[in-house]
PDB file of N, CA, C and O in Angstrom:
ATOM      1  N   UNK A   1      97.808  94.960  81.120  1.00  0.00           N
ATOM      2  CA  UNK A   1      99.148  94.591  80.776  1.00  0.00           C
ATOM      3  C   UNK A   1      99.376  94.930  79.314  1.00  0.00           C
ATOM      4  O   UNK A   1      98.679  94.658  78.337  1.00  0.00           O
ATOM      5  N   UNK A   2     100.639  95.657  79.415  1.00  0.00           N
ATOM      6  CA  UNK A   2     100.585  95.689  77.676  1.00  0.00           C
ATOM      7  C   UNK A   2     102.458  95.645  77.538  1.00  0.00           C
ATOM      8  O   UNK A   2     103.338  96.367  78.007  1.00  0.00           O
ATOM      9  N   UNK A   3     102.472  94.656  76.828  1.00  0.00           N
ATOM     10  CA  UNK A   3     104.198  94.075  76.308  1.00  0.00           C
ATOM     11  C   UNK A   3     104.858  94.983  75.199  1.00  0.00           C
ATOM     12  O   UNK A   3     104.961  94.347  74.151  1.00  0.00           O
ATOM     13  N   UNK A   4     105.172  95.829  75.137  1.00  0.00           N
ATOM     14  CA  UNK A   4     106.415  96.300  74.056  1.00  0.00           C
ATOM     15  C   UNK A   4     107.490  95.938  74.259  1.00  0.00           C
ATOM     16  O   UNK A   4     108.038  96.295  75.302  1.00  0.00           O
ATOM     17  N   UNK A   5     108.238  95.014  73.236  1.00  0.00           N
ATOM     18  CA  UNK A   5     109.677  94.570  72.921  1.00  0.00           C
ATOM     19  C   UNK A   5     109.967  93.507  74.826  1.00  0.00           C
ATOM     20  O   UNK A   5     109.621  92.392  75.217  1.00  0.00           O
ATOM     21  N   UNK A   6     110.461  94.239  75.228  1.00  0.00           N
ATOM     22  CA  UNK A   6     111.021  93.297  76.735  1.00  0.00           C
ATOM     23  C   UNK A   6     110.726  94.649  77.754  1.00  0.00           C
ATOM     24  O   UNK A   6     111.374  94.905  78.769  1.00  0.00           O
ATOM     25  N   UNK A   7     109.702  95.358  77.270  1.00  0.00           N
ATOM     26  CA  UNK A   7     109.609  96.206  78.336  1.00  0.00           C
ATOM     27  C   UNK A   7     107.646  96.098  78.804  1.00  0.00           C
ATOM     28  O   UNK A   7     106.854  96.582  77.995  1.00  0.00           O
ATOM     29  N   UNK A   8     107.281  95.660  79.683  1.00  0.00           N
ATOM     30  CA  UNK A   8     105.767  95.605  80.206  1.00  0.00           C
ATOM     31  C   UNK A   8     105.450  96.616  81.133  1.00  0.00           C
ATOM     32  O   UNK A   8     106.058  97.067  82.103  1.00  0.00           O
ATOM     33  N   UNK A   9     104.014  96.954  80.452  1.00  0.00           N
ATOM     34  CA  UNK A   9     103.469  97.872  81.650  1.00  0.00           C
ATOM     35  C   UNK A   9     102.402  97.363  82.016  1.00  0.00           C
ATOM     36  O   UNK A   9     101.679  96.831  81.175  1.00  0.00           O
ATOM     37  N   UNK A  10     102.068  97.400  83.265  1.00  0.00           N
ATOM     38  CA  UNK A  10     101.336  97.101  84.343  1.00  0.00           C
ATOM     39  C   UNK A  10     100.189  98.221  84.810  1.00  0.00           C
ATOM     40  O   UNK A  10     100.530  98.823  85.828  1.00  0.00           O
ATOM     41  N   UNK A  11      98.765  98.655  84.208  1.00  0.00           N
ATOM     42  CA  UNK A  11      98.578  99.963  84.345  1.00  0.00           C
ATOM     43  C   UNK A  11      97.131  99.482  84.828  1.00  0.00           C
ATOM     44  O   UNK A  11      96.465  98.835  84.020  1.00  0.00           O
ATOM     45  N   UNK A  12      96.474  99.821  86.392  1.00  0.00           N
ATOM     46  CA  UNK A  12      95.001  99.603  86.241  1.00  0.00           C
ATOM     47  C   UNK A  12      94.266 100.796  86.582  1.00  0.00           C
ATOM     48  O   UNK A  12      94.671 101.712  87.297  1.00  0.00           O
ATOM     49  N   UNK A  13      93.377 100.722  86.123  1.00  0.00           N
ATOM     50  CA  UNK A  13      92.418 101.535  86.064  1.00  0.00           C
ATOM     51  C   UNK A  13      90.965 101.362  87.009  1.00  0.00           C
ATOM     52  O   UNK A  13      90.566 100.216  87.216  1.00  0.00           O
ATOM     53  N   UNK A  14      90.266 102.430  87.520  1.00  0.00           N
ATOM     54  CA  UNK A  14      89.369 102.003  88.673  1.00  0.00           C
ATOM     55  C   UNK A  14      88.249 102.956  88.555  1.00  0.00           C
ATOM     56  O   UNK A  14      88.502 104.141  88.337  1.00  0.00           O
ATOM     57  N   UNK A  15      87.294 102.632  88.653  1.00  0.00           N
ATOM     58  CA  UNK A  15      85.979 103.566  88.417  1.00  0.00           C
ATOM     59  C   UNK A  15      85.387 103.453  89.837  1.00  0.00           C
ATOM     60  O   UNK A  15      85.615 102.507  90.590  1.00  0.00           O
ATOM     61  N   UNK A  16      84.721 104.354  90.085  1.00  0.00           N
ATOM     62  CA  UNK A  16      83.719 104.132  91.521  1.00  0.00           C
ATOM     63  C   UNK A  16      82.852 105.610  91.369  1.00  0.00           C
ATOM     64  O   UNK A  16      83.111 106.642  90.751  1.00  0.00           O
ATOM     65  N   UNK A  17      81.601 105.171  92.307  1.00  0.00           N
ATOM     66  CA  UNK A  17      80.505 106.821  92.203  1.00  0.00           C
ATOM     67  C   UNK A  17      81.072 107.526  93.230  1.00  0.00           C
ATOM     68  O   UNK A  17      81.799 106.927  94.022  1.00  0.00           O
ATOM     69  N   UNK A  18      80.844 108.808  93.361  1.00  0.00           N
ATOM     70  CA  UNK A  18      81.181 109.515  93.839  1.00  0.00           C
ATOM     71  C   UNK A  18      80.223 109.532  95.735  1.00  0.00           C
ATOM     72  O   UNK A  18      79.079 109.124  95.533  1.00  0.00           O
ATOM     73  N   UNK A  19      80.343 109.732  96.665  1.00  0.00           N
ATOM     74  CA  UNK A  19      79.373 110.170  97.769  1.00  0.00           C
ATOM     75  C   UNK A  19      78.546 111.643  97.547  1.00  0.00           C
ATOM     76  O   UNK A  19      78.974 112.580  96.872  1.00  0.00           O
ATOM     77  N   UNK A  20      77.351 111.613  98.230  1.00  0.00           N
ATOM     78  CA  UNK A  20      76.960 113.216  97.918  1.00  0.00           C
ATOM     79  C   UNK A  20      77.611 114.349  98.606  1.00  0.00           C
ATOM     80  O   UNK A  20      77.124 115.468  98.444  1.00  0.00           O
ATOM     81  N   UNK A  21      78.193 114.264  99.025  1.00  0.00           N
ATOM     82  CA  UNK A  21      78.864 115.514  99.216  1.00  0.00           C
ATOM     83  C   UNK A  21      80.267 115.440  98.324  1.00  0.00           C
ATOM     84  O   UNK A  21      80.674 116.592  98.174  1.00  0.00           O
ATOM     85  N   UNK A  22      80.986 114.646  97.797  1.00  0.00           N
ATOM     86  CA  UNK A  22      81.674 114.463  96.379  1.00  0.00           C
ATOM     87  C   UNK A  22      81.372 115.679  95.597  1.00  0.00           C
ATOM     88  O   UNK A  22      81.826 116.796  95.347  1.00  0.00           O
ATOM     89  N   UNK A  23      79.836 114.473  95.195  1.00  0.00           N
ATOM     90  CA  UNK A  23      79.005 115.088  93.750  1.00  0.00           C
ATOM     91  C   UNK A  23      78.479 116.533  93.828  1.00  0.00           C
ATOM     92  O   UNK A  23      77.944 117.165  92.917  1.00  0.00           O
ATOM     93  N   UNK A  24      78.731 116.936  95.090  1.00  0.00           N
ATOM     94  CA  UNK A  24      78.175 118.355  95.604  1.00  0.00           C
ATOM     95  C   UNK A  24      79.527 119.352  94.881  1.00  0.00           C
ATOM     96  O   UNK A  24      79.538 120.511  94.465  1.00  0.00           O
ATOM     97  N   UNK A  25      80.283 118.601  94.942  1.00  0.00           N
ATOM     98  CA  UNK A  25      81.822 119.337  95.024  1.00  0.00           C
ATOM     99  C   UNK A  25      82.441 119.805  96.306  1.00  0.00           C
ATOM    100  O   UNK A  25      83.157 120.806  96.339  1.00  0.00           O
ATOM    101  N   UNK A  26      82.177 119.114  97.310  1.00  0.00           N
ATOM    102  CA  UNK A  26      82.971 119.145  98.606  1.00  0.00           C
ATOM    103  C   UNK A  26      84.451 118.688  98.213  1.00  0.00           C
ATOM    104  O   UNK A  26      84.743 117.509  98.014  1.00  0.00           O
ATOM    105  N   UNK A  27      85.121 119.476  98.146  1.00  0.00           N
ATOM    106  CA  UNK A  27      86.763 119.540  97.878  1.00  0.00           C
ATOM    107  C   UNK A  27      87.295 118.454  98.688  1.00  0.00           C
ATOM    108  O   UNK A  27      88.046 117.703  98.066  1.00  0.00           O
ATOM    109  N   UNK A  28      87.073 118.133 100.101  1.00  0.00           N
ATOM    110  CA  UNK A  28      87.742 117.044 100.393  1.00  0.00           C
ATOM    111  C   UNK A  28      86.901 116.301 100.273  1.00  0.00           C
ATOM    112  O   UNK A  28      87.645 115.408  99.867  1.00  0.00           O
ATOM    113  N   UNK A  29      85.803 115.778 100.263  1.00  0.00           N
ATOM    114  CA  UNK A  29      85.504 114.626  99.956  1.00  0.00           C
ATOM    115  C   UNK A  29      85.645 114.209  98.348  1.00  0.00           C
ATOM    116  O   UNK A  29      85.049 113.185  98.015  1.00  0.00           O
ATOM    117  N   UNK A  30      86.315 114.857  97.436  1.00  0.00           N
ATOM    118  CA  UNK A  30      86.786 114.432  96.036  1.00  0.00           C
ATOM    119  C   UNK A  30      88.170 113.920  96.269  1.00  0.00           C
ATOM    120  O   UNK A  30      88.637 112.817  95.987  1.00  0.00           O
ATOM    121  N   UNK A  31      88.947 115.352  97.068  1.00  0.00           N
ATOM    122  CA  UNK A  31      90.210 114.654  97.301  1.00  0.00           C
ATOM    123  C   UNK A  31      90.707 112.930  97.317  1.00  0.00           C
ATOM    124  O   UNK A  31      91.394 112.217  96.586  1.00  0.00           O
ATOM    125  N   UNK A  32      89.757 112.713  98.868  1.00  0.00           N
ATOM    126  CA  UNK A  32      89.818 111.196  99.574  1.00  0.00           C
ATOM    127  C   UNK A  32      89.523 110.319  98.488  1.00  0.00           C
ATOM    128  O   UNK A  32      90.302 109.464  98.066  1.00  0.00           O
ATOM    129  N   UNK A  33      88.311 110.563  98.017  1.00  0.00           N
ATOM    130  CA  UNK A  33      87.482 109.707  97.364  1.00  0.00           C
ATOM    131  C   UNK A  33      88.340 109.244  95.558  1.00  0.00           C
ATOM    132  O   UNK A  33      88.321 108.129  95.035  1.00  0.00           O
ATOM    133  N   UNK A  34      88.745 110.031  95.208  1.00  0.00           N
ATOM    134  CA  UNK A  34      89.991 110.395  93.856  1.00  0.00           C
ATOM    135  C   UNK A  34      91.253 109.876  94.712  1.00  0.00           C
ATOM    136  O   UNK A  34      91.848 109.320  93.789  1.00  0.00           O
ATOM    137  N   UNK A  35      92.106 109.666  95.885  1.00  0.00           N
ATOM    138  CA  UNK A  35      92.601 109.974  96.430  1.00  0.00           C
ATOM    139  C   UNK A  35      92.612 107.607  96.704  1.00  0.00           C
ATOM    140  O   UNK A  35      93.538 106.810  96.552  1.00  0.00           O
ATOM    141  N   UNK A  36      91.310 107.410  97.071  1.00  0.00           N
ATOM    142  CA  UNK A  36      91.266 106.334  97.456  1.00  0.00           C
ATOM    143  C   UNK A  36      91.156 105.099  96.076  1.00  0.00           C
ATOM    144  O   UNK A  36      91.728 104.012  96.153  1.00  0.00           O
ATOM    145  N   UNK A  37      90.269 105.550  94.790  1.00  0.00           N
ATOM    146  CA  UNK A  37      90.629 104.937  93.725  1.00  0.00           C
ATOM    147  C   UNK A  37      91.724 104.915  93.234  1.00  0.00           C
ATOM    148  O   UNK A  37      92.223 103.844  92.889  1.00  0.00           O
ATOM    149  N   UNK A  38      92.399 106.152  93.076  1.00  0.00           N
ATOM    150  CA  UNK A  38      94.217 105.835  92.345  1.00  0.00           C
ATOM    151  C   UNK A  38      94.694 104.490  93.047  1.00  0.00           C
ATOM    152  O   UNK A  38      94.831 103.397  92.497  1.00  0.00           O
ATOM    153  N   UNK A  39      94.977 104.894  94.737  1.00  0.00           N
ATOM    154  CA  UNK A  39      95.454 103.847  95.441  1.00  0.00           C
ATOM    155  C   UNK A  39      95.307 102.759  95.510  1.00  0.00           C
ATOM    156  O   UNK A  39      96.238 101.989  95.747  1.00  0.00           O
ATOM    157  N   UNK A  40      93.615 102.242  95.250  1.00  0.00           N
ATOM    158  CA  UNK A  40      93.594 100.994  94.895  1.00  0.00           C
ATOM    159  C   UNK A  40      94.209 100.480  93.715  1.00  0.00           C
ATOM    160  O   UNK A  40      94.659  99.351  93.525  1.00  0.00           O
ATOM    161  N   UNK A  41      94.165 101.494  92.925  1.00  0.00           N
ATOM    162  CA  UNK A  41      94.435 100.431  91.279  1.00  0.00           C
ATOM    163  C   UNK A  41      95.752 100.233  91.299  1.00  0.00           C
ATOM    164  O   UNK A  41      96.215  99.252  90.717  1.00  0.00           O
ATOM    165  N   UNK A  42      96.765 101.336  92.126  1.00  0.00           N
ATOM    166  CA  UNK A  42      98.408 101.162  92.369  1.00  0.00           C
ATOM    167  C   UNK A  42      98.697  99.828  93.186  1.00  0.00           C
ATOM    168  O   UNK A  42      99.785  99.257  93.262  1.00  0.00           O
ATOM    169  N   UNK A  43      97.707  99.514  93.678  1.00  0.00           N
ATOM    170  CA  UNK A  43      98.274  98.266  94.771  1.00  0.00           C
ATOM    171  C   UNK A  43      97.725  97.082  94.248  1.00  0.00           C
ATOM    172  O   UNK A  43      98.236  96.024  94.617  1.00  0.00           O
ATOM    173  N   UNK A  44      96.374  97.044  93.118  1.00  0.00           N
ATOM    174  CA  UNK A  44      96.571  95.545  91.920  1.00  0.00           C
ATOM    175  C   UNK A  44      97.552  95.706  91.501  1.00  0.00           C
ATOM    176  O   UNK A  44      98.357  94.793  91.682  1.00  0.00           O
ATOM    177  N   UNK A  45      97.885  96.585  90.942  1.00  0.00           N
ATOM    178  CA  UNK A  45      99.138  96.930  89.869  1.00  0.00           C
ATOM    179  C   UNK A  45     100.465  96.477  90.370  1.00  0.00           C
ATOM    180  O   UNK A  45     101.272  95.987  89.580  1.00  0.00           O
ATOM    181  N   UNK A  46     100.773  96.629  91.794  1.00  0.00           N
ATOM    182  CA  UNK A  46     101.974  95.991  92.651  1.00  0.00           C
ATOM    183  C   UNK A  46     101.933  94.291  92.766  1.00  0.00           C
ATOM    184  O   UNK A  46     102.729  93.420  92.416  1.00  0.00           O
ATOM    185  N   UNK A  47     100.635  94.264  93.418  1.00  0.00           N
ATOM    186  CA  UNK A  47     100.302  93.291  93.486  1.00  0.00           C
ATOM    187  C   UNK A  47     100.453  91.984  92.311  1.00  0.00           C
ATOM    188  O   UNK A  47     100.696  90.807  92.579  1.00  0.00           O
ATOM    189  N   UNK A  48     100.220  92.612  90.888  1.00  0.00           N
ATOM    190  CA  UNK A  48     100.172  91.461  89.871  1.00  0.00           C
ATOM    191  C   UNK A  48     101.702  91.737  89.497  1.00  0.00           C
ATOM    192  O   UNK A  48     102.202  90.765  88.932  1.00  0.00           O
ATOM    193  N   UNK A  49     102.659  92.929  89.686  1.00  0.00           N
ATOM    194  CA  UNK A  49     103.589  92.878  89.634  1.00  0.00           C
ATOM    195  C   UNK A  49     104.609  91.490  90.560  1.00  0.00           C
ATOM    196  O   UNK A  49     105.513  90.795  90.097  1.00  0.00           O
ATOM    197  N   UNK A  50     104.137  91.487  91.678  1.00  0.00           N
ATOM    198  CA  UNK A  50     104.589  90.340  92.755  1.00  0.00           C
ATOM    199  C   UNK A  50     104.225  88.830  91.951  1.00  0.00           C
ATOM    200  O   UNK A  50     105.009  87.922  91.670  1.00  0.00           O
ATOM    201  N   UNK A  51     103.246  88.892  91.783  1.00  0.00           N
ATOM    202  CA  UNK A  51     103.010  87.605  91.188  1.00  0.00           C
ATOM    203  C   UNK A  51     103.785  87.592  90.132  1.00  0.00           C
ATOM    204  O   UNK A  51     104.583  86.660  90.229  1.00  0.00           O
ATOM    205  N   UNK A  52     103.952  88.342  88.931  1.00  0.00           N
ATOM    206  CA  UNK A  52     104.543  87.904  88.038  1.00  0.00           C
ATOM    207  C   UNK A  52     106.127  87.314  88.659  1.00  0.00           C
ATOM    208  O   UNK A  52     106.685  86.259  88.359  1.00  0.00           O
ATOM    209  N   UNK A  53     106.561  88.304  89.535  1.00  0.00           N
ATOM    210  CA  UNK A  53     108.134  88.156  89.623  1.00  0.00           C
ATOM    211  C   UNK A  53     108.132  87.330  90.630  1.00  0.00           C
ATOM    212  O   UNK A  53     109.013  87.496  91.473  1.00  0.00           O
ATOM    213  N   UNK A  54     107.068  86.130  90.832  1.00  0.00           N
ATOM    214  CA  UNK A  54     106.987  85.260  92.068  1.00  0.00           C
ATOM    215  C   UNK A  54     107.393  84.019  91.172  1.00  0.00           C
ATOM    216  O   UNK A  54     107.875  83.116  91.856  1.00  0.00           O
ATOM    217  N   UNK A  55     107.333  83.782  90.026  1.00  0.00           N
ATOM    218  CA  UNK A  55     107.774  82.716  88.881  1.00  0.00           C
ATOM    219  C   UNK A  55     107.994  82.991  88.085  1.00  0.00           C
ATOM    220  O   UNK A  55     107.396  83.927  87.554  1.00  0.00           O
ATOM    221  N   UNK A  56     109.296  82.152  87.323  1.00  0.00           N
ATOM    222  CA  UNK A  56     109.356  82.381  85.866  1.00  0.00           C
ATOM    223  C   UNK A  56     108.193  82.135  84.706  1.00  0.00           C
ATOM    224  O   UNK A  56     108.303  82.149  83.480  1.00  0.00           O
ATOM    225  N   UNK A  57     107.137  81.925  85.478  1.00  0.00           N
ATOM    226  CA  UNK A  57     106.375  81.472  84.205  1.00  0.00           C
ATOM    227  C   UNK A  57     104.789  81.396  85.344  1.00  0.00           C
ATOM    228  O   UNK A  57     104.535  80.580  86.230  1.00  0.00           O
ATOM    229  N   UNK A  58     104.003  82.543  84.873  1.00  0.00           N
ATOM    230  CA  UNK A  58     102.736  82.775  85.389  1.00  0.00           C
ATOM    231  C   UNK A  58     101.270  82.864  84.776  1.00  0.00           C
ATOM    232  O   UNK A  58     101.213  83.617  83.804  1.00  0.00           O
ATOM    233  N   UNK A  59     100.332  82.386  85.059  1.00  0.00           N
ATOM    234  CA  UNK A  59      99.364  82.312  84.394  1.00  0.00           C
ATOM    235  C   UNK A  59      98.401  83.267  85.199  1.00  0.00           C
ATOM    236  O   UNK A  59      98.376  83.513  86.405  1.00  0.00           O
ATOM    237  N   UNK A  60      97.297  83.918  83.742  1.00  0.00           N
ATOM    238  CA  UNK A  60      95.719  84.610  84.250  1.00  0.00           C
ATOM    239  C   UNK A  60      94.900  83.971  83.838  1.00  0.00           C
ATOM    240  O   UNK A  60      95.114  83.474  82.732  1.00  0.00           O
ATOM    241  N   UNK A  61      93.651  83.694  84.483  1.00  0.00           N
ATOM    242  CA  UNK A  61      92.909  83.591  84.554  1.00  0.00           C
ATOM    243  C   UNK A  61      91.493  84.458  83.938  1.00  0.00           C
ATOM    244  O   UNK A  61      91.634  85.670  84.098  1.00  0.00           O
ATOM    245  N   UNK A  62      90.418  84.146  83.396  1.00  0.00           N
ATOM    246  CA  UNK A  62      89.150  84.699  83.340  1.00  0.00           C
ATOM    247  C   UNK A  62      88.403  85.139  84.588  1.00  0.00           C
ATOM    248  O   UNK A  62      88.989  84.961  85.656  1.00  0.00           O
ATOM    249  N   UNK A  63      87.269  85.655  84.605  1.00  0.00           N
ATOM    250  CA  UNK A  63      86.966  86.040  85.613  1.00  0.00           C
ATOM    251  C   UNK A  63      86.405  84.902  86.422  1.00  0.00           C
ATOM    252  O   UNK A  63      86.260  85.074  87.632  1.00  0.00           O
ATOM    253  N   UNK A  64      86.125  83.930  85.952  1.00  0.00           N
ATOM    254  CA  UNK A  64      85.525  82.482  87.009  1.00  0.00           C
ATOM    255  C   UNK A  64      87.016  81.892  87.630  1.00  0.00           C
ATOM    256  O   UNK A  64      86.914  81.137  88.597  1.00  0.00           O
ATOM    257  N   UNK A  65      88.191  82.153  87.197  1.00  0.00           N
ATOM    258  CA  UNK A  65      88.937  81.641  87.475  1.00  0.00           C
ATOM    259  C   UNK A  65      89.499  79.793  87.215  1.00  0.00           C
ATOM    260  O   UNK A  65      90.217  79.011  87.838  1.00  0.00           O
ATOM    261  N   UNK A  66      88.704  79.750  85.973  1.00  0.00           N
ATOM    262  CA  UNK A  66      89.054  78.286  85.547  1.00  0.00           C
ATOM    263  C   UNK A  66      89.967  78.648  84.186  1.00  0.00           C
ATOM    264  O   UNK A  66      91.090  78.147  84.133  1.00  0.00           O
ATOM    265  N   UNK A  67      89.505  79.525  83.060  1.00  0.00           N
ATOM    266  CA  UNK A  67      90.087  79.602  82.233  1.00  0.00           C
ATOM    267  C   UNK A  67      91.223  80.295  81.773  1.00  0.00           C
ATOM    268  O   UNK A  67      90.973  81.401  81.294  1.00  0.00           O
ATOM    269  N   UNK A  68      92.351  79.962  81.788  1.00  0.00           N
ATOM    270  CA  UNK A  68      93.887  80.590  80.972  1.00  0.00           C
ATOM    271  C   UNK A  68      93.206  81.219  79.834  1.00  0.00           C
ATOM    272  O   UNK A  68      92.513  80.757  78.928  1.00  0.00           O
ATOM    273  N   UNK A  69      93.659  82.583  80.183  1.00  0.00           N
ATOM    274  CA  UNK A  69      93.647  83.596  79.294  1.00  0.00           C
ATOM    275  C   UNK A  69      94.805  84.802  78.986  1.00  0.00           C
ATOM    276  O   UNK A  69      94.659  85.873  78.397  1.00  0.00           O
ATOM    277  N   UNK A  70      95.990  84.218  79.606  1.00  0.00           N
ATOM    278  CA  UNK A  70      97.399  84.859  79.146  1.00  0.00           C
ATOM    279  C   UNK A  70      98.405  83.750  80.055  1.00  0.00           C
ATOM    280  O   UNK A  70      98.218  83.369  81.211  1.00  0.00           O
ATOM    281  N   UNK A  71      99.398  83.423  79.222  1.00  0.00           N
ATOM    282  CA  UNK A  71     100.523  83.311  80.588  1.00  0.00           C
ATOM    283  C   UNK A  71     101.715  84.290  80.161  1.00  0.00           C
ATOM    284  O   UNK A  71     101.869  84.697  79.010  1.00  0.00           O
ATOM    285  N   UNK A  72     102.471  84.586  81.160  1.00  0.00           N
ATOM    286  CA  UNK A  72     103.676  85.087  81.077  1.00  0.00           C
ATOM    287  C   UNK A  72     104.686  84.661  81.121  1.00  0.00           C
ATOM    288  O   UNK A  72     104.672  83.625  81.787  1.00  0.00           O
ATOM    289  N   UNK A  73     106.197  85.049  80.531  1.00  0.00           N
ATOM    290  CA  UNK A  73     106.702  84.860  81.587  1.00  0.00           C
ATOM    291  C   UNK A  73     107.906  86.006  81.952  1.00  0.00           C
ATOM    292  O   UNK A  73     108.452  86.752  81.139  1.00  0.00           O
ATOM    293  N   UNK A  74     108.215  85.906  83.749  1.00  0.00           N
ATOM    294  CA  UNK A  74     108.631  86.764  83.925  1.00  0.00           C
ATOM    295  C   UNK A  74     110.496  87.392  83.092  1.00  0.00           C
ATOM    296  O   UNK A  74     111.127  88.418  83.348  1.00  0.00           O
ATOM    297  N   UNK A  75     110.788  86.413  82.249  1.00  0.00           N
ATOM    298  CA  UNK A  75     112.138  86.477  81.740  1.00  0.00           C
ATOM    299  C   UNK A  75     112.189  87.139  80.275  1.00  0.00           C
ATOM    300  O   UNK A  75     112.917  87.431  79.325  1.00  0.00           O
ATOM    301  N   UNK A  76     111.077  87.156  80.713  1.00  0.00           N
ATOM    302  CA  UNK A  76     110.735  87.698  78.911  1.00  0.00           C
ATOM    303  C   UNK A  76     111.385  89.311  78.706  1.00  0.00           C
ATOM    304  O   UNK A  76     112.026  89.908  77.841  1.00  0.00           O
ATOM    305  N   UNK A  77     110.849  89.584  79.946  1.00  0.00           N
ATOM    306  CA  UNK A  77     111.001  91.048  79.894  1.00  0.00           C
ATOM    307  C   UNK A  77     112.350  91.744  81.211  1.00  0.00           C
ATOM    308  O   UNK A  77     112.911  91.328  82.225  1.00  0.00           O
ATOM    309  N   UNK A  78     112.338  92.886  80.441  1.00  0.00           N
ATOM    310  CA  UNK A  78     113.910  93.589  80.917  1.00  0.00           C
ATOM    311  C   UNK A  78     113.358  94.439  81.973  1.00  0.00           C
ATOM    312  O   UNK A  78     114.065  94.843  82.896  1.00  0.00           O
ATOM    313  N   UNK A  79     111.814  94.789  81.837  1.00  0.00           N
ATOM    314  CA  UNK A  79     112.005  96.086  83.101  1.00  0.00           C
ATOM    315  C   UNK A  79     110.391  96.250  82.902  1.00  0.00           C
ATOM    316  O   UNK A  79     109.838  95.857  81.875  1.00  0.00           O
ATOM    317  N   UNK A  80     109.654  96.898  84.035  1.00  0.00           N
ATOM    318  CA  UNK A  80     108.189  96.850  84.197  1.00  0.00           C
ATOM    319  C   UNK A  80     108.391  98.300  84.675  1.00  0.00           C
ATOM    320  O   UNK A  80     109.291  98.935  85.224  1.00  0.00           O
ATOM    321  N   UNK A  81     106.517  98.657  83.985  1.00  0.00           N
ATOM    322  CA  UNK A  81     106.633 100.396  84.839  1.00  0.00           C
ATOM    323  C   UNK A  81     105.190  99.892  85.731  1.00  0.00           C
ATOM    324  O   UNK A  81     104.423  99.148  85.120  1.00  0.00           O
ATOM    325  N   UNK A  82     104.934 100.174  86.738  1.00  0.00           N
ATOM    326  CA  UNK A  82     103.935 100.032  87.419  1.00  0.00           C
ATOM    327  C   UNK A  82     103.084 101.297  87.588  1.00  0.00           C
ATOM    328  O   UNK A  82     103.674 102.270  88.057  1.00  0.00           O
ATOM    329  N   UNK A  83     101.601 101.450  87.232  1.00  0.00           N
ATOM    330  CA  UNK A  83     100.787 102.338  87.429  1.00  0.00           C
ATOM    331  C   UNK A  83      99.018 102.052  87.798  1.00  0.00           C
ATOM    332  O   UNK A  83      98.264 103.007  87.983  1.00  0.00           O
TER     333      UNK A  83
END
């Protein structure tokens, strides 16, 4: 998440290894495989988009899920880019 002025972007990012025939350079299996990380990180990215615009006022969590480590809120801002 990153806030400029009333405008937020929403951007995740996704790492994963490749299969051996990937790492071979089998063209479609890079495709799928490149093909299947973008897609995941587009659908957190929707996904935390929903939540935000599910309340005016949303909280994150750490990774144990006990500790507030941002809240938002959704009025703050004029317009989101999702990636």
């Amino acid at each position: 998440m990153l806030g400029v002025d009333d405008i937020l972007f929403l951007v995740e990012a996704k790492a994963g290894g490749f299969s051996k025939s990937a790492s071979r350079g089998a063209e479609e299996s890079l495709k799928d495989e490149f093909s299947d990380l973008i897609i995941e990180g587009q659908r957190q990215s929707e996904r935390a988009e929903r939540y935000i615009k599910s309340n005016n006022e949303v909280s994150f969590y750490d990774e144990t899920g006990r500790r507030e480590v941002h809240r938002l809120k959704y009025s703050d801002f004029r317009r989101y880019f999702v990636s």
